[in-house]
N, C-alpha and C positions, 0 to 999 in steps of 0.2 A: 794046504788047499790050493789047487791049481786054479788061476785068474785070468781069465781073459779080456780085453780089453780089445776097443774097435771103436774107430770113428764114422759119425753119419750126420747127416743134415738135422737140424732143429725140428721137432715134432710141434703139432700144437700146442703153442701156449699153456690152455687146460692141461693138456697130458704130461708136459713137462714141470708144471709145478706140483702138481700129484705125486709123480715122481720123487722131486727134487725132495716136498716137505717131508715124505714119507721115510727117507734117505738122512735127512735132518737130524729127524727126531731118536735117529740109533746113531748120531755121530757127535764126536764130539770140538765139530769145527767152529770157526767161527764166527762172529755173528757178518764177515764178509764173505761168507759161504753158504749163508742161509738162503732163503728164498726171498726176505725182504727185500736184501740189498740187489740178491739177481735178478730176479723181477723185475724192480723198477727199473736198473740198468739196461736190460735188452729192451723194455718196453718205451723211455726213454730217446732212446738213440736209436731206436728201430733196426739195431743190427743182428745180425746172422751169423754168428759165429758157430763153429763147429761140435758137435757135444760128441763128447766123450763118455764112453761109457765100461766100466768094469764091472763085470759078471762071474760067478760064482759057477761051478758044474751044473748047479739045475736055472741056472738063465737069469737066478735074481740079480737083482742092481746091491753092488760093493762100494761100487763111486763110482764119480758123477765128476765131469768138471766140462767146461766151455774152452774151446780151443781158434783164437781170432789168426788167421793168414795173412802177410802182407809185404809190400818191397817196403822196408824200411831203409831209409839213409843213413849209408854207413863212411868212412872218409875217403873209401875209393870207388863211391856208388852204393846206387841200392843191393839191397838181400834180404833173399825168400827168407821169413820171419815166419817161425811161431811165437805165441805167447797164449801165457796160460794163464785165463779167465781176464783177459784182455782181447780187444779186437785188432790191436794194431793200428786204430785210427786214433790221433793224437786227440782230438776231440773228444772222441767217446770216450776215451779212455785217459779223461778228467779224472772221472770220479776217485780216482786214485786208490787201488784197491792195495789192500793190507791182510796182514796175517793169513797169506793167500796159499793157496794149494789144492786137492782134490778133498769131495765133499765125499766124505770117505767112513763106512761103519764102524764103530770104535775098534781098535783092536785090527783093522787090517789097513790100517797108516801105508807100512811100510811094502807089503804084498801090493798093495795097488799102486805104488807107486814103479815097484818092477816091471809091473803087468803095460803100467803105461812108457815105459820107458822100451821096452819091448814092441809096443806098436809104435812107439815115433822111430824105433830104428830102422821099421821097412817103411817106410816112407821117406820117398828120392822128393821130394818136391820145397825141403825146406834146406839152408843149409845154418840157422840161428836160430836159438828158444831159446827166449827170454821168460824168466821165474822171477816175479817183483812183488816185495814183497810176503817173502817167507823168511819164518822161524830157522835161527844157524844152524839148527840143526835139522831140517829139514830134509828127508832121502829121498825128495825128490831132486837135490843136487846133485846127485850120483848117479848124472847119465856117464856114460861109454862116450866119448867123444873125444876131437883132436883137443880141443881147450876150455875148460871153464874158469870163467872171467868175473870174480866179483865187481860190481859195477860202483857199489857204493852199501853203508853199513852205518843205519843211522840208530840213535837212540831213541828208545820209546821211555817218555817221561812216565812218572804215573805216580797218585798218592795212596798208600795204602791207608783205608779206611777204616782196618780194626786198630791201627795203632793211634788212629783220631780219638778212636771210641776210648781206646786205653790212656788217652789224653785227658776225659772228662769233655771231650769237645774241642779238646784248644788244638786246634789244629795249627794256630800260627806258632805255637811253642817249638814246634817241628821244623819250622824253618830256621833259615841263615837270619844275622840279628838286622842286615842290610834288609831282606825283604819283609821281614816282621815291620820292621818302623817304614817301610815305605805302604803296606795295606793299611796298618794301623791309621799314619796320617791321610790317605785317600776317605778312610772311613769318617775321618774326620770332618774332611770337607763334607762328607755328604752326609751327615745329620746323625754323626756319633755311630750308626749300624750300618750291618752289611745292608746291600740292596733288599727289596722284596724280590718274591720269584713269584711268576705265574707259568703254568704250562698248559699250550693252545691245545684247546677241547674240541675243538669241531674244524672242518678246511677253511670253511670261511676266513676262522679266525686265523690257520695257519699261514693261508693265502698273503693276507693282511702282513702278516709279521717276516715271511719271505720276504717282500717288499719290502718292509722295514731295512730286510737285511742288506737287500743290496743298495738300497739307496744311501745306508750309512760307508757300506763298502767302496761305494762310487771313488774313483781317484785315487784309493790309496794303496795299490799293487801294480805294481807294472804288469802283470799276468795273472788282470783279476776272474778268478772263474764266475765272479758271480755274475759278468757280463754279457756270461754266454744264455742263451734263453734256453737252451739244451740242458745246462746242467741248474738251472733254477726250476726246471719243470723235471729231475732226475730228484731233486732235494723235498721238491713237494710230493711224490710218487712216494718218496721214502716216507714222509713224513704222513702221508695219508694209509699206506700200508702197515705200518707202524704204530699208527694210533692206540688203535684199537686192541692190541698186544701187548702195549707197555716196552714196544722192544723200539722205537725214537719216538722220544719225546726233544718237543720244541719250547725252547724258555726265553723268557721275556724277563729282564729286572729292571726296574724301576725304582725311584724314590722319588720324593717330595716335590725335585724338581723335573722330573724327566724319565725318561729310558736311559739306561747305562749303558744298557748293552742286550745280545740275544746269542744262544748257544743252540746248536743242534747238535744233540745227542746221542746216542745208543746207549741200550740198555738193555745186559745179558747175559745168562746166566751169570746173576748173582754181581757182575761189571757194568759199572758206567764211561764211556767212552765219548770224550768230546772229538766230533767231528768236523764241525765249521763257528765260526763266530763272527760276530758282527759287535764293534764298540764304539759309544758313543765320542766326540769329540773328547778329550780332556777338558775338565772344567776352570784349571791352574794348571801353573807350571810342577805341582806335584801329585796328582792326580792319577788315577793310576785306575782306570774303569774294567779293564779287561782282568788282572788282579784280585778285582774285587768282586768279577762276576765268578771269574773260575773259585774264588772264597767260598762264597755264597754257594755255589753247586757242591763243592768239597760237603760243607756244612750239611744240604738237602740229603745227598747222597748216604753220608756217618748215620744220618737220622733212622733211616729207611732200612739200616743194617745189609748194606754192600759192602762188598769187600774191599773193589779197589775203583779208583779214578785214574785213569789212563787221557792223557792228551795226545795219543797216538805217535804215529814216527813225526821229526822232525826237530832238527837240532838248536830250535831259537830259545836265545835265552831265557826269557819268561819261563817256558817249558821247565828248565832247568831249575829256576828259582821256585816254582811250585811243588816240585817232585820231593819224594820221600825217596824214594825206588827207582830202579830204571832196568829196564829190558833193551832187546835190540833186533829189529828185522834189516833181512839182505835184498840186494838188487843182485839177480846174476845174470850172464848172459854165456849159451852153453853152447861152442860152436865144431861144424864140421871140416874135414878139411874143406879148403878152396883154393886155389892160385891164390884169388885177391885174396881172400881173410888170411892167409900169408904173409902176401904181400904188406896188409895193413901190419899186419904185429910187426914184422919189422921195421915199417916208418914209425910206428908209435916209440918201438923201442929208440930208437935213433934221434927222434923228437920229444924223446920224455912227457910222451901225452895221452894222462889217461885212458881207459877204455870208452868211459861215460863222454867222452867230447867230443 
């Protein structure tokens, strides 16, 4: 089936979510492809990124994806930049998209990905697309180009949740005997169980516990997003879009003496994905709240019969010590000739420095 594919300005709102969910519901992407997460994103950040669109012989939509333009800094100057479902502004594009690529009808993956490879090639106005964020084996790496450049290749943690269930529940059996006896003792201090969980039922309360999150968050990242007021009104857009679908949920856990901790979620088909966390102080020197929060959701999640618990990309240890399993998304970056971007890969070569630097 022959695809055509063609870039145009952003249509209304209305017309673009009609679209998009309609496009959803026959694909099988994910849940950073849906209309939850891109919704709030454009709506959010109020930006204008390009839509992309592939079409079938009688005009229908194949896929769907947003296409952001920009001079990005590169080490010998800026460069015309695309990036796919990104806008190219560092801000905006916090949110930090994942398992990314076009929002595409089951079964024409790879077709839509020619069709769009096909229109970025008559297009003179970029000479870098950047793909952050995709499955290794994703064919939308196989553009035609002078170089493609993995950027970076991080691990996606994650617990599988039938083999909890095939546990009888003990999900700490699963683990290394180091992190077993470090939850074990955290639960300890806090009154023999895991936390309680609550999950915020109306924005009010959502609102309320956002706050929560950044205020616990305050000080302790050198590059905290929660400080930005953009990406805490992008977090409650999700979380209020979301609601009401079951597809983010927001949790609170508590005990006797306090809040532990709070998690923001996703939740879809049939996966639970943590996406942001907020924890409380440590109560001692062995304490271990953030542990015992992501515990306690392992445990929600086993219950409710999901498959798996994903802590998405990111190689910190905790991650590491929670997981049962592990998957892995890429950072590329796909370039045409240039003098300079020539020029660069030779100083790099020369300099032994990354591409990512």
């Amino acid at each position: 089936m022959a695809l055509t594919a063609r870039f145009s300005s952003l249509p209304d709102m209305p017309d673009l979510a009609n679209r998009w969910r309609a496009l959803a519901a026959s694909s099988g992407a994910s849940f950073f492809l849906g209309w939850t997460w891109t919704g709030s994103w454009l709506e959010s950040y109020g930006i204008r990124p390009e839509l992309l669109t592939v079409t079938d012989p009688q005009g229908q939509d194949v896929a769907l994806g947003l296409v952001g333009h920009a001079m990005l800094p590169r080490l010998l100057g800026r460069c015309a930049t695309l990036s796919l479902n990104q806008s190219g502004d560092a801000v905006a594009d916090r949110p930090f998209v994942e398992y990314n690529g076009l929002l595409a009808a089951a079964g024409c993956e790879e077709a839509a990905a020619k069709a769009f490879h096909a229109a970025i090639a008559r297009r003179t106005d970029w000479r870098a697309l950047r793909l952050s964020g995709v499955a290794p084996a994703s064919p939308l790496i196989d553009v035609k180009a002078r170089r493609s450049v993995r950027l970076d290749r991080s691990p996606v943690y994650q617990v599988d949740l039938e083999a909890v269930r095939d546990a009888s529940g003990d999900y700490l059996s699963l683990l290394s005997a180091n992190t077993r006896s470090q939850i074990r003792r955290a639960i300890k201090d806090h009154g023999g169980s895991l936390p309680s969980v609550m999950i915020a039922s109306t924005a009010d309360e959502a609102a309320a516990w956002i706050e929560e999150m950044r205020a616990l968050n305050e000080g302790r990242h050198a590059d905290n997003a929660w400080a930005d007021p953009g990406f805490r009104r992008f977090v409650a857009l999700l979380a209020d879009r979301g609601r009401d679908s079951g597809e983010v949920e927001l949790l609170r856990f508590a005990d006797g003496n306090g809040v532990v901790g709070l998690l923001v979620n996703f939740v879809y088909r049939g996966q639970a994905m943590n996406y942001q966390s907020a924890f409380a102080a440590p109560r001692s020197s062995k304490d271990k709240p953030g542990l015992l929060c992501h515990a306690a959701a392992v445990a929600l999640y086993a219950g409710r019969g999901l498959s798996l618990y994903s802590l998405l990309a990111g190689k910190d240890r905790y991650k590491q010590s929670l997981a049962t399993r592990e998957e892995a998304l890429e950072w590329w970056v796909v370039e045409r000739f240039s003098p300079r971007l020539e020029a660069e890969a030779v100083l790099r070569r020369l300099l032994r420095r990354p591409a990512s630097s």
